[in-house]
C-alpha positions, 0 to 999 in steps of 0.5 A, a space after each residue: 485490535 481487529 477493527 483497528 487493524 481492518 480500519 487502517 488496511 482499508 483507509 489507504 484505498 483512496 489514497 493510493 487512487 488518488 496519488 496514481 492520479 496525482 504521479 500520472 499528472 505529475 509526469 505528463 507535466 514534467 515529462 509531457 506523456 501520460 504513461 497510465 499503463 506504466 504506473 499503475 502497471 508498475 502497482 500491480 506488479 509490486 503489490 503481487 510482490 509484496 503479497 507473495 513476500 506476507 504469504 511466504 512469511 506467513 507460512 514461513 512462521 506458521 511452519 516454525 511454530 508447529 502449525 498442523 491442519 485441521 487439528 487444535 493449535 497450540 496457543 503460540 500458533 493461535 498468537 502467531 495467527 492473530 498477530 498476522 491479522 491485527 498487529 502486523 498490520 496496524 504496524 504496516 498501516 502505521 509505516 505507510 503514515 509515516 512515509 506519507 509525512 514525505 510525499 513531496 507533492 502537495 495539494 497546492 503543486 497538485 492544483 497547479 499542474 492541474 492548472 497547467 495541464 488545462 492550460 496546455 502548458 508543461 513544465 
C-alpha cells in the first residue's frame, strides 16, 4: 500500500504544472491578460490551506486515539499512523481522478487557443 499511495501522490505533479499552464493560457485567450502571479499565487495559498487542514486533522486523530512521544504506541495509533500515510492518500489520489474526468478543456481546445495565442488573436 505504501508504494501505491507515494505512486499516486507523485503522478499529479506534471499534471497540475501542466493544467497552470493550460488556465494561464486559457485567460489570456478569453480575457486577454496573462495573469501567472494570480494562479499560481492562488496555488500556493490553497495547498498551505489544505496542508495546514491534513495537519490538523492528523494531530487531531493522533490525539483521540492516545498517541504519547517517544513511547510504544498501541496498535490503534499504529493503523491510524499507516492509515494516514497509504489509505488517505490512495483516497485523495482516487478523488482528484475522478475530478479530472470533469476538466472542461480538452487537449483539442488547448491547441487551439495555442494557436490563436501565436496568431495574435484572442477569443
Amino acid at each position: 500500500l505504501i508504494g501505491i499511495s507515494y505512486t499516486l501522490s507523485g503522478i499529479d505533479l506534471p499534471i497540475i504544472s501542466t493544467m497552470y499552464m493550460e488556465c494561464i493560457e486559457f485567460n489570456q485567450w478569453k480575457n486577454g491578460q496573462r495573469k501567472e502571479g494570480l494562479i499560481l499565487s492562488i496555488h500556493s495559498f490553497a495547498w498551505k490551506i489544505v496542508s495546514a487542514a491534513a495537519g490538523a486533522l492528523l494531530a487531531f486523530l493522533l490525539a483521540k486515539y492516545e498517541y504519547i512521544p517517544n513511547q510504544e504506541q498501541t496498535q490503534l495509533v499504529k493503523t491510524v499512523i499507516f492509515s494516514s500515510q497509504t489509505i488517505l492518500i490512495i483516497i485523495g489520489s482516487l478523488l482528484s481522478i475522478i475530478v479530472m474526468l470533469f476538466y472542461p478543456l480538452t487537449e483539442a481546445m488547448h491547441e487551439e487557443i495555442t494557436l490563436k495565442l501565436k496568431s495574435g488573436k484572442g477569443q
